[in-house]
N, C-alpha and C positions, 0 to 999 in steps of 0.2 A: 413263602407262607402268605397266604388269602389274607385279606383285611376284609369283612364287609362295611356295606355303609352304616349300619347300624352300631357296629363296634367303632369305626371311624369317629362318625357323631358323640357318639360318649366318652370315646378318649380327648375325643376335642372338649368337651366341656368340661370335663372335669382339667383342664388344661386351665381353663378361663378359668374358672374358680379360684385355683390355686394360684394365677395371676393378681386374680382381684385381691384376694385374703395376703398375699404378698405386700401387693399396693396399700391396700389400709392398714397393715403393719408396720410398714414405712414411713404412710403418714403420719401413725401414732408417735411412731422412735420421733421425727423429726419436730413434733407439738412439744415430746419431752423435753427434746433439744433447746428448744427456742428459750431465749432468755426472758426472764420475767420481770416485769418494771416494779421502779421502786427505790428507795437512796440506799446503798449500803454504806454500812456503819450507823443508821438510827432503825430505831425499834421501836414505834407508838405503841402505846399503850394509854392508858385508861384509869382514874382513881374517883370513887364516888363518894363521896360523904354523907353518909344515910341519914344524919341530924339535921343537915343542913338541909338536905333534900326532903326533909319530914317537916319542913316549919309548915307548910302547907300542902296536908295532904293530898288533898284534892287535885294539884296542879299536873295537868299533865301538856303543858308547855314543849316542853319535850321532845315525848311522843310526836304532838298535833306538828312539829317543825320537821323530826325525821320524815313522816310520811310523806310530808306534803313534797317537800323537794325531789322525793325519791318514786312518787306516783304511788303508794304503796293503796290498795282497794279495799274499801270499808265492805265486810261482806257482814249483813248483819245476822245469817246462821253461823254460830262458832262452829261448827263442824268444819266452815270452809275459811276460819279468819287466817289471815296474813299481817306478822306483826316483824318489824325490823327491832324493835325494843317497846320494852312493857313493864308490866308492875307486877309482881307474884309477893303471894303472901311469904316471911323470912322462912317459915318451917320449911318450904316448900325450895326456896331459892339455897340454901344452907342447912338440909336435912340431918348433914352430919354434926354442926354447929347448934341447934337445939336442945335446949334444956329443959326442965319442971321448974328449975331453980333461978334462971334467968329472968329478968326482969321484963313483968306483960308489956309494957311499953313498946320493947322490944323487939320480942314475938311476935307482938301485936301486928308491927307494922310495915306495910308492904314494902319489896326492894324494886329496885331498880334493873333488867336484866335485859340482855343482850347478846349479842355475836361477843365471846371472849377471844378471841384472835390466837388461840392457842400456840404458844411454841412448839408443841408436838401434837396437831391437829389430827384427831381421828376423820374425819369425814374428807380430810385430801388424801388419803391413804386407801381408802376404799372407792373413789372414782373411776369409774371406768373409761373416765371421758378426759380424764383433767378441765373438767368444767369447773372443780375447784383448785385451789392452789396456794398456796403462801408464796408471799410477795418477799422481796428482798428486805424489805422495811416492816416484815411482819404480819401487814394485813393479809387476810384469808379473804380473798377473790372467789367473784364469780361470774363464770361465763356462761350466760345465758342461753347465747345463740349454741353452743355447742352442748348445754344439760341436754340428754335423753329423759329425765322423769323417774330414774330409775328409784330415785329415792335412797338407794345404800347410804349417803351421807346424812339425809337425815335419822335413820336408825343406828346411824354411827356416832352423830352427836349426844353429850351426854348430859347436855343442856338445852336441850327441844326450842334451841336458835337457829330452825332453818323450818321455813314452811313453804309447802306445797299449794301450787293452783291446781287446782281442781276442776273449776270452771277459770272463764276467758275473764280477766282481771279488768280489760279494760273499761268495760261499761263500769263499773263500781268503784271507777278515779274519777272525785268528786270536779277534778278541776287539772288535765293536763297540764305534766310543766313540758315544756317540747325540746329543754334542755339535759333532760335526760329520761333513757330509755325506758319504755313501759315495756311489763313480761307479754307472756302469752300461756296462754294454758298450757298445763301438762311440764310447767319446769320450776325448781325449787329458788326461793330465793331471801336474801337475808340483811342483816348490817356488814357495812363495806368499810367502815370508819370514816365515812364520809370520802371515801379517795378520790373523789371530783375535785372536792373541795381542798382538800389536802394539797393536788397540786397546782392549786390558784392563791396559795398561801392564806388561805383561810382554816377557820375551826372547823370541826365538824357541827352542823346545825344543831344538834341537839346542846352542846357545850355552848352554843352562842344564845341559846332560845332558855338557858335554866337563868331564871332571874335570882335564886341562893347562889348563883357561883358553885353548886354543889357539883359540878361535875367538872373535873379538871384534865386535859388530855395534852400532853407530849411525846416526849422522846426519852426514853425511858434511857438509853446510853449515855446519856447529857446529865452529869453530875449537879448542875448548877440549873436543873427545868425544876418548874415547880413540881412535877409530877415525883421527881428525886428527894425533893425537899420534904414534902408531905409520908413516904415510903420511910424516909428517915426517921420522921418526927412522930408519926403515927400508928398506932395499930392496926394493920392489917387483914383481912381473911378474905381469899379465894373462892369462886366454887368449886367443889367438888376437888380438891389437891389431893386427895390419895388416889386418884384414877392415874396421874403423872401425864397428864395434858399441858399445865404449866400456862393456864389462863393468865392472858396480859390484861385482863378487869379487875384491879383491886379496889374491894370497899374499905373504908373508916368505921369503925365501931366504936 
């Protein structure tokens, strides 16, 4: 039987193809493979105290400490802002949690909100890339250089804690830190729990920068952390707990 060169040609290519789609299937299996850092046996986690954090409203100490160590770019059209953590009004942060009968005070006043580092994170389940990922220790990771943009994880979040560049971030970092990576356009990014810092046995910045002591972070496995102590003594409320994401951010009410 005749082979032409033409039929040759195309059997050869689709030959390579099926080599290559081989090859980046493999490399995927093997990204899956790779182990992910992190201590096992502790689980950070997070507890805010909205009272404490409300003696003064105004303060966003915070905030100004997350950004800055983490390069995050003041973009002044909100169409294109980038926020690691921020302030939402309660109806909006605890939709479900909203009363008539609640006290204005309450309602009133804005929370505190962030990357909840969920125990059954929807946005690492829809990755195409495993650009996102839970960490052994809980934190929900993100890998930069490997996001494509595609966005699935922020439509998968059901706490609109992951934002998107748009444009090139970095002219709009008021002041490089060179210690840690600045984005690039076209990939999403968020709160990390501070994991730099985390493993230099430091706080996360924003828990070092709150002058109420309102925000408290450990090891939620640890009987004896304050973060256990406070869970015990206090009342609690999640965002969003009927979706069964199982956010590691608990507030005080």
């Amino acid at each position: 039987m005749s082979c032409t060169r033409r039929v040759f040609l195309g059997a050869a290519g689709l030959s390579a193809l099926a080599l290559a789609g081989k090859t980046a299937l493999n490399g995927l299996a093997r990204a899956a493979e790779t182990p992910r850092p992190g201590t096992p046996g502790v689980r950070w986690g997070m507890v805010i105290d909205t009272a404490a954090c409300l003696k003064d409203q105004g303060c966003t100490d915070c905030i100004a400490a997350c950004h800055a160590v983490h390069n995050v770019p003041a973009f002044p059209d909100r169409a294109h802002e980038i926020k690691w953590i921020w302030k939402e009004p309660f109806d909006r942060a605890f939709p479900e949690q909203a009363s008539p009968y609640m006290t204005r005070g309450m309602v009133e006043r804005p929370v505190l909100v962030l990357c909840n580092h969920c125990d059954n994170p929807p946005c690492v389940r829809v990755c195409p890339t495993q650009a996102t990922w839970k960490r052994a220790d809980g934190i929900v990771m993100m890998d930069w250089h490997r996001c494509i943009g595609c966005r699935y994880c922020v439509a998968a979040c059901p706490y609109g804690s992951r934002s998107f560049n748009w444009l090139d971030p970095r002219p709009r970092i008021a002041q490089i830190r060179p210690d840690f990576p600045t984005r690039s356009r076209g990939v999403v990014e968020k709160c990390t729990f501070c994991e730099e810092r985390l493993s230099q046995g430091l706080l996360p910045a924003c828990v070092e920068a709150c002058r109420e002591k309102a925000l408290v972070f450990g090891n939620l496995n640890d009987p004896a952390a304050p973060v256990r102590e406070l869970l015990r003594t206090r009342y609690t409320i999640r965002r969003k707990p009927e979706l069964g994401t199982h956010p590691e951010v608990h507030y005080l009410v």
